[in-house]
N, C-alpha and C positions, 0 to 999 in steps of 0.2 A: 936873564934871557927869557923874553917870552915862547911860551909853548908853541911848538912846530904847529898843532891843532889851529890855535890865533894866528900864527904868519902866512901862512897857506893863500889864505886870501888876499893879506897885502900884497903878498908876491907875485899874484894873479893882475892884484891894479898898478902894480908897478911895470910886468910886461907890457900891459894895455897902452899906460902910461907913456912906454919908450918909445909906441909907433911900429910900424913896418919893417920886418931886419932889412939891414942896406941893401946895396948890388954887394956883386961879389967885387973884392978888391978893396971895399971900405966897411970889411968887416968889426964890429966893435972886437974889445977885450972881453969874452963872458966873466960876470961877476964871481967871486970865490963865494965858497958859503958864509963865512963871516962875515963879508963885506954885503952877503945881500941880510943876514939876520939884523946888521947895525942899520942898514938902511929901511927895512919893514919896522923895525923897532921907533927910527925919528919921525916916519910916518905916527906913528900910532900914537907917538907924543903928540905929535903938532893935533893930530885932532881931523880926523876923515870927516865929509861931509856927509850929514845923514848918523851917525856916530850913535849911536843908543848913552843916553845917559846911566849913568852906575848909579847904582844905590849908596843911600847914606851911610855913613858908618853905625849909626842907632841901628839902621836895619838889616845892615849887613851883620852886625853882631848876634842880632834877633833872628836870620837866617838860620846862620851859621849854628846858635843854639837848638833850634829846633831838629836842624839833623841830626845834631850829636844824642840830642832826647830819644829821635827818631831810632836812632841807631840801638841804643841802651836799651828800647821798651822793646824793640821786634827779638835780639840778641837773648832778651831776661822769658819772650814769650815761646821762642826757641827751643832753650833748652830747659823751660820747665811745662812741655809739653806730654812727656810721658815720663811716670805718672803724672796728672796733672796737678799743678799748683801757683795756676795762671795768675789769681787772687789774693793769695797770700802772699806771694814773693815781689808781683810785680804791681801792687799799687802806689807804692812812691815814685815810681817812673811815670805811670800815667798820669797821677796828679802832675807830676811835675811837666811834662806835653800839655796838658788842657791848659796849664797858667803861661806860657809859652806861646800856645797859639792865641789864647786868648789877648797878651800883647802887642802881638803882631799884628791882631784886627784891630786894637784899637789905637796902638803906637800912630804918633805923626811926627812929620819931620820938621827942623828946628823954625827954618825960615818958612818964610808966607810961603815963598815960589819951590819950596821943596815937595817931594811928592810923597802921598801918604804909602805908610808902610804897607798897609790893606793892599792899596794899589798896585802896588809895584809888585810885591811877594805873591798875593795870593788871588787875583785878576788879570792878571798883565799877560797872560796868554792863555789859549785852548785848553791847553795838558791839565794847569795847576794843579803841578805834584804835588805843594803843599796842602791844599786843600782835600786832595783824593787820599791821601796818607793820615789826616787827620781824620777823614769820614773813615777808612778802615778800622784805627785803631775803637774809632767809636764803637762802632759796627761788631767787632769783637768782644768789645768788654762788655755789649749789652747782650750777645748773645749766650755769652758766658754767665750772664746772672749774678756778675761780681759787686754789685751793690747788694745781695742779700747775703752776703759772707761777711759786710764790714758798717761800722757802725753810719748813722747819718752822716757827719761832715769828712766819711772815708778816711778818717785820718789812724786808723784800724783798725784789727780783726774784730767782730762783734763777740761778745762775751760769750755766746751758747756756742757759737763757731770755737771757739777755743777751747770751751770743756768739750767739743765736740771732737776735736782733732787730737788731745790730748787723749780722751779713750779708744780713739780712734790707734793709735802708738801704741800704747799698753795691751789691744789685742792684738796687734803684730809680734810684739813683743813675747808675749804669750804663746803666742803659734810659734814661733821660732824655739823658743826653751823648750817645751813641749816635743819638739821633732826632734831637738839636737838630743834632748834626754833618752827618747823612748828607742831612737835607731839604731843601736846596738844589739836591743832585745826581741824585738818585730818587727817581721819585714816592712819594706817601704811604701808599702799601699794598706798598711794596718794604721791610724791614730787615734785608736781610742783615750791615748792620752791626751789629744787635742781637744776631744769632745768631752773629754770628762773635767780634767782644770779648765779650759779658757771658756764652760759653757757659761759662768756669771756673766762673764767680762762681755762676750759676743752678748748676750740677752740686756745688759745696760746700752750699748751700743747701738743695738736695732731698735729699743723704746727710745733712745735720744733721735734716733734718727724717725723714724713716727710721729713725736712730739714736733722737733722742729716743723716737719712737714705742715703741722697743722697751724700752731703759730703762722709760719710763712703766708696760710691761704688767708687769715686775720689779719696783716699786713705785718708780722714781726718786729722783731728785733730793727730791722735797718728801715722800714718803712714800704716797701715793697713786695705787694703778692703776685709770686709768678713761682719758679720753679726756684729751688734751693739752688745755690751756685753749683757752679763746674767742680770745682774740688771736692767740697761736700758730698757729692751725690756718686763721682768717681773715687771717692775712698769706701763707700759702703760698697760699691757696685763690687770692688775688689774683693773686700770682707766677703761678701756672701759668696762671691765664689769659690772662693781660699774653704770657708764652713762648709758648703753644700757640695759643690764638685771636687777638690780635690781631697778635701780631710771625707766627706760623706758622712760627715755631721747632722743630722737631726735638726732642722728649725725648731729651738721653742717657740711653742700658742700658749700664754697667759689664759685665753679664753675658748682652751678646753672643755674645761665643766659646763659653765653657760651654755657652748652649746649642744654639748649631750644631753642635760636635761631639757632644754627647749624640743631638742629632735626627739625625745621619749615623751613628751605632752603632745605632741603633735601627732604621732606613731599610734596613743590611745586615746586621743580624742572619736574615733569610730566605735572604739568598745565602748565605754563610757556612754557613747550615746544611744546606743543599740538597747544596752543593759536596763540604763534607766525609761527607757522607752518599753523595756517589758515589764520591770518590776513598778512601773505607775500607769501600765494600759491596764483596765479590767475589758475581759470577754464578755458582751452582751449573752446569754441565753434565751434563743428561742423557746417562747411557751406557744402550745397548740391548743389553741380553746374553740373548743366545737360549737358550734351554733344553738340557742335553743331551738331550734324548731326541727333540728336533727335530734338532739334529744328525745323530744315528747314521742316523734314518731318512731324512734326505736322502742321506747318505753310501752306505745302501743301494742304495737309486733311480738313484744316480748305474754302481756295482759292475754292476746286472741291464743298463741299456744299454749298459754297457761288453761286454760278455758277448753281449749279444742283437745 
């Protein structure tokens, strides 16, 4: 039986069809419902004028795969939304959507007069859901940054991605024994035991995470500088919080020392200059040299009292 949705309108052209109800008296028999579903039905066999042609079986096939794609990648993007792991989990599905739509644009049908799959699926009207579902998933997976989490041909995780997410576990890991160990002994807002074991493990972690970042802006591992992927960058984001806000952990700085001595060279660079500016000034001394001719006439003055 075809769908009530499909009959609705034959049903429509077959009222049309019957003409004007009689006078009264040369009432017809109303048709039962099966007698009008078998009758909309032979219409639809014979072929309505106007009739939209059906797609071919190649492209119906090719359809029909593309939603089930459609279905699997939205379904995998779903529920590996929190925490995320958009990247890691779901690019066998995406690959496998891109080669799917990419069939479909190029698929053509067998005979000359058949119509191209392009055509029909992804042109043939206003909406084209398949083409707006394919620009989303793009759309996503490029804002996601999930080509610098997996190797050039995507075919998977890049290697630093995976020592990445591997120490990325190990300091969960860590936090977790750490809590279940120490909570017996001190209360639930004390972990010093967090901070004291799992401080190597977070300090590999944050230098891997630094490192990538900079490879990344040199075009890394997968060929692509932009930002670290989605998952990458929401697995530290959690780390640091987990360290700093709820354990209240301490960030190690590697470059401590460096810069306290730089700030104490810069702090005496005023002494230093003061200093040597008095121990290599010498003081001029004024000398007062009298005139001769002030001379002689005192010398006189002195000659006439001598005398007088």
């Amino acid at each position: 039986m075809a769908p009530l949705c499909y009959l609705l309108p034959l049903l429509l052209l077959l009222v049309l069809a019957l003409g004007p109800v009689p006078a009264a008296g040369k009432a017809r028999r109303p048709l039962a419902l099966g007698e009008a579903e078998e009758l909309a039905e032979e219409l639809w066999g014979a072929g309505l004028p106007g009739d939209l042609p059906e797609l071919e079986p190649e492209c119906r096939r090719l359809l029909a795969a593309f939603a089930e794609g459609s279905a699997a990648l939205t379904d995998c993007l779903g529920r590996r939304a929190r925490p995320v792991r958009l990247c890691q989990a779901c690019h066998l599905h995406y690959r496998r959507l891109l080669a799917l739509y990419d069939s479909i644009a190029r698929a053509v049908g067998n005979s000359s007069e058949s119509h191209n799959c392009a055509k029909s699926i992804l042109t043939s009207d206003r909406l084209q859901i398949v083409v707006t579902l394919s620009e989303f998933f793009n759309e996503t997976w490029e804002t996601a940054n999930c080509a610098n989490c997996l190797k050039n041909g995507s075919e998977g995780l890049s290697n630093s991605t995976v020592e990445f997410l591997d120490l990325f576990n190990k300091s969960l890991t860590c936090f977790e024994h750490n809590i279940q160990g120490q909570a017996i002994y001190l209360s639930p807002n004390n972990y010093t035991e967090v901070c004291k074991n799992c401080n190597e493990t977070y300090r590999m972690l944050n230098y891997l995470y630094n490192n990538l970042q900079r490879m990344n802006r040199q075009g890394g591992e997968s060929g692509h500088s932009a930002h670290l992927c989605i998952d990458v960058e929401d697995a530290m984001n959690i780390t640091r919080k987990l360290w700093s806000r709820t354990f209240n952990c301490s960030v190690p700085c590697s470059d401590t020392v460096p810069v306290i001595a730089v700030s104490s060279f810069i702090l005496f660079l005023p002494i230093v200059f003061y200093l040597s500016s008095f121990l290599h000034s010498k003081q001029k001394k004024r000398i007062l040299i009298l005139p001769k001719r002030i001379q002689s006439n005192a010398s006189l003055v002195n000659i006439q009292e001598k005398y007088s």
